[in-house]
N, C-alpha and C positions, 0 to 999 in steps of 0.2 A: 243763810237765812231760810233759804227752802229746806233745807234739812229740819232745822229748829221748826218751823213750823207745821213739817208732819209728824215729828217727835209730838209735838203739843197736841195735834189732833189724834193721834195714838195714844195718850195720856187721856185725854180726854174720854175717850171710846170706851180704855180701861175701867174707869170711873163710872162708866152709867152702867157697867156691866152689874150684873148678882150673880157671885160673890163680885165685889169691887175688885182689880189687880192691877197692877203694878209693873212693867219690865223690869226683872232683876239687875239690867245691864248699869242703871242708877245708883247702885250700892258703891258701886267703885272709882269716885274722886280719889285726892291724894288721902282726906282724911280715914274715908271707908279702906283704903287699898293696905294703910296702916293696922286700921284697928283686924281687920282681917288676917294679917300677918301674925297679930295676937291672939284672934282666936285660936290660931292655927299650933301654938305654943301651950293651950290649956291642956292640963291635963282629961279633960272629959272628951276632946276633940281627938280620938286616934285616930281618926282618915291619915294627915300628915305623916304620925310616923307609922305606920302601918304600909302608906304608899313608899317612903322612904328608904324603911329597910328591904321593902321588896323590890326598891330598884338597886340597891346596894347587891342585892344578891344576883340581880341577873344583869346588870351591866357589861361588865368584859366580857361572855358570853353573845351578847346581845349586838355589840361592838363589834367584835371578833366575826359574827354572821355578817353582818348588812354593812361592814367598813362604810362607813359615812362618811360624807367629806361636809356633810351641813345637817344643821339641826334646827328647825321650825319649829318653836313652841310657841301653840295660842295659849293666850291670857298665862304668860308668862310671871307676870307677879314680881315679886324678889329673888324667882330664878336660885331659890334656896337649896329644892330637891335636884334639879336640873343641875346642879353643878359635879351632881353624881357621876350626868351623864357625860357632861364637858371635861372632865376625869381623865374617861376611858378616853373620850375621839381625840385628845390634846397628849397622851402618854408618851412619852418620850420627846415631845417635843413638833408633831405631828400637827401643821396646821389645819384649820378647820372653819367653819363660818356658823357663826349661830345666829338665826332671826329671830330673838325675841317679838312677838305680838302685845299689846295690850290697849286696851281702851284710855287707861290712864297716863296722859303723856309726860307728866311729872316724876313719877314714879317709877315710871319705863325707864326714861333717860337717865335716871339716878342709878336704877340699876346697871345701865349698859355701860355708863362709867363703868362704874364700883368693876364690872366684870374686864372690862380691858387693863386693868391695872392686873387683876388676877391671874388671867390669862394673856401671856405677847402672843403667842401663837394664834389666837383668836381671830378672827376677825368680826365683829358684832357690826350688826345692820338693824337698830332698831325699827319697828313698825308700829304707828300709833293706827288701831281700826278695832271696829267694832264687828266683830266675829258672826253676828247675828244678820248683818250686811253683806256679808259673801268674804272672801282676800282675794286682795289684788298685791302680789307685793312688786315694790319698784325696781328690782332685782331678783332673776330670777336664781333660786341657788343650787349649787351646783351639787350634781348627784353622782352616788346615791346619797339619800337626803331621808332622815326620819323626822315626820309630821308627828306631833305631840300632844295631846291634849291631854294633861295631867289632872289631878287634885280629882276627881270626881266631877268636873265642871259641865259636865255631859249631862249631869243629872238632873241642872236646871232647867231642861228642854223637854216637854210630853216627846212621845215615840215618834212621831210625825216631825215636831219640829228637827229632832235631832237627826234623824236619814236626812232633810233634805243641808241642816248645816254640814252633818259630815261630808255629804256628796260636793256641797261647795268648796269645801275646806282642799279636800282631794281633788278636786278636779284636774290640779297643775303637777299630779302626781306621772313619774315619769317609770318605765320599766327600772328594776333594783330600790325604787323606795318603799319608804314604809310607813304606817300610822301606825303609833301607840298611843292606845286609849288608858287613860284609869278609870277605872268605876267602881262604887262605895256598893256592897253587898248586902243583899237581905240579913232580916235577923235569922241566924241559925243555930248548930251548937254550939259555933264559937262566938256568937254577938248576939246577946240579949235583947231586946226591944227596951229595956229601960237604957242601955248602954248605948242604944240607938239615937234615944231620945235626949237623954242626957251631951250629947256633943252638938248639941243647938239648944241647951238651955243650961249653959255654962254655971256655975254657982257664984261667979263674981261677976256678971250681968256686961260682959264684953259683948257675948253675941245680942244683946239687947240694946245694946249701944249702935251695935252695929246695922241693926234691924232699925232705929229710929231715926238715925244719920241718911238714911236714904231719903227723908222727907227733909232731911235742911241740902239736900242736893236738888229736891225739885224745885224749892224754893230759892234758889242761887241760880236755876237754868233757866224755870219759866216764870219764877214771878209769883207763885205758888203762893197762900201764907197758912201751909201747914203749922199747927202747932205741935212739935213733939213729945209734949207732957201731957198730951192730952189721948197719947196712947201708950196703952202695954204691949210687950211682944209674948207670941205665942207663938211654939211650934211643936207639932203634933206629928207620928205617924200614923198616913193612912193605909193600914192594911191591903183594902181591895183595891185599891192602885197602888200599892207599892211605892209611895212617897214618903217622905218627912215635905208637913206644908206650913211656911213659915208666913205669920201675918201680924198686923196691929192691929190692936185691938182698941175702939174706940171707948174711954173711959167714960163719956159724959156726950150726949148729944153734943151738934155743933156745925158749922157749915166751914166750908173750903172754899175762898175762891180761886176760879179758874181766868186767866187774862183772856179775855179774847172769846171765854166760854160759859157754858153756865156755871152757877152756883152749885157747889158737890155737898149735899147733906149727912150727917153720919148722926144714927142714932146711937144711943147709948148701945155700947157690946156688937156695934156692927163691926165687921171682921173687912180689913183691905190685906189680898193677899200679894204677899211682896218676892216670895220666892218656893217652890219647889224645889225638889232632890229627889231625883228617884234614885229607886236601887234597883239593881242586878241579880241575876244568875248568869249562870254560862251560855245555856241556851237565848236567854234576852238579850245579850251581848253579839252572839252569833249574827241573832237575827236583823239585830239593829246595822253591823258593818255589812251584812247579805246587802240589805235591801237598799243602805246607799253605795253600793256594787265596787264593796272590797271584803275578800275572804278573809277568815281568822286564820290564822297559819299557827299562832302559838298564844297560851292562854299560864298565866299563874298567877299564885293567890299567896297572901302570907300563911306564915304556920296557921294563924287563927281562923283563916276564911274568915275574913272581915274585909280585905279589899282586894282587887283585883287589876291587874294589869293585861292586856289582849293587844297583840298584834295583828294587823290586815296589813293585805297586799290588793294589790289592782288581781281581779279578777283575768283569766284571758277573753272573757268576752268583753272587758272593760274598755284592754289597749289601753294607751295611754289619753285618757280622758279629758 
């Protein structure tokens, strides 16, 4: 109950802000965690296989350095790409422990089945939490151990936020483990700015689906009574931050109420932002695992330089943190 109702006063706050925003952590019920999964399959969307084949390529490799005996991925998802990784630490027969994370505990668990059948050797320890809240897991796993944060999901965080969730994320990180980050890269010569934009503004209107689905989530948690026909989605990148900013757009004046709180007004074409994505370089990368005090030890990129995979280790001034 205390939780729910600092969520609703953080909703709130969101709401009186200019621009209006949103916590993107809301997009992912069982229904968003799906349609996501489909984003994830469009053709305009290459982050997925862009990250995929790049872990195809460096896996045994990767494996073969840091022998893992567990593998820690936040916002786990369908655990689709990840099975690259469970591959390699599972080959021969080779037991291992995987802790999926995710907010959505529906979907988590459907996963963690689905993957014990896949895997005997396995051991899967599901975790339902919300990443944005620190980990705590109820088991601590056994190392060495590679911390995961795939898909580009880093990129829903300004600079600030993301050092201080990395740092939390790591903190239970032990001598011989590892974090791998993914991160979605600038436009350059091998990814155009329309090609940018285009893989959040789908041609068969899924990530618009998925961008309105967040408001019949608020209205299922708090009571909310958004109407979601009464916005369009839009998402734009912003150059001088280096974002794609994803929002709704309100089509028609109209009010929102809030339980508990006030009445939220929206004029016609006023803009509620519901997610960011930043992007990367190497250096931004560097800087971001520097300053929540884990070094980059190793850095690649697909053929296209389009997405990016990076490695940190605990610093020696870090110790085990």
């Amino acid at each position: 109950m205390r939780e729910r109702r600092e969520e609703l006063s953080e909703l709130a706050r969101g709401l009186a802000r200019t621009p209006k925003t949103v916590s993107s952590r809301y997009f992912y019920d069982e229904r968003g965690s799906e349609l996501f999964e489909a984003i994830t399959r469009l053709p305009e969307y290459y982050l997925t296989r862009a990250e995929r084949g790049l872990l195809t390529r460096i896996a045994p490799a990767l494996i073969e350095e840091v022998q893992p005996r567990a593998l820690v991925e936040l916002g786990a998802g369908s655990a689709r790409k990840t099975r690259i990784l469970l591959d390699a630490m599972t080959e021969g027969g080779r037991a291992a422990v995987y802790v999926p994370v995710d907010v959505s505990e529906d979907f988590l668990l459907e996963t963690a089945d689905r993957l014990r059948e896949e895997y005997p050797a396995l051991e899967v320890r599901p975790e339902v939490a919300d990443m944005e809240r620190g980990l705590r897991l109820a088991l601590r796993p056994p190392t060495p151990c590679i911390h995961a944060l795939l898909g580009s999901t880093i990129g829903n965080f300004t600079h600030e936020e993301a050092v201080r969730m990395i740092a939390g994320l790591t903190s239970g990180m032990r001598d011989g483990d590892v974090f791998l980050l993914g991160a979605d890269l600038r436009p350059g010569p091998g990814k155009s700015l329309e090609a940018l934009e285009a893989a959040y503004n789908d041609a068969v209107g899924v990530t618009a689906k998925f961008n309105r689905n967040l408001l019949r989530v608020l209205n299922a948690r708090f009571g909310t009574d958004f109407d979601p026909s009464r916005f369009r989605h839009l998402a734009t990148y912003d150059t001088g931050k280096t974002r794609i900013e994803m929002h709704l757009e309100a089509l028609t004046a109209h009010a929102v109420a809030l339980p508990g709180g006030p009445v939220i007004s929206f004029q016609e074409g006023e803009k509620l932002r519901t997610e960011i994505s930043c992007k990367y370089d190497r250096a931004a990368v560097r800087s971001l695992l520097g300053q929540a005090g884990l070094k980059m030890v190793r850095w690649w990129t697909d053929e296209r330089e389009r997405f990016a995979l990076a490695l940190g280790a605990m610093t020696s001034e870090g110790g085990s943190r």
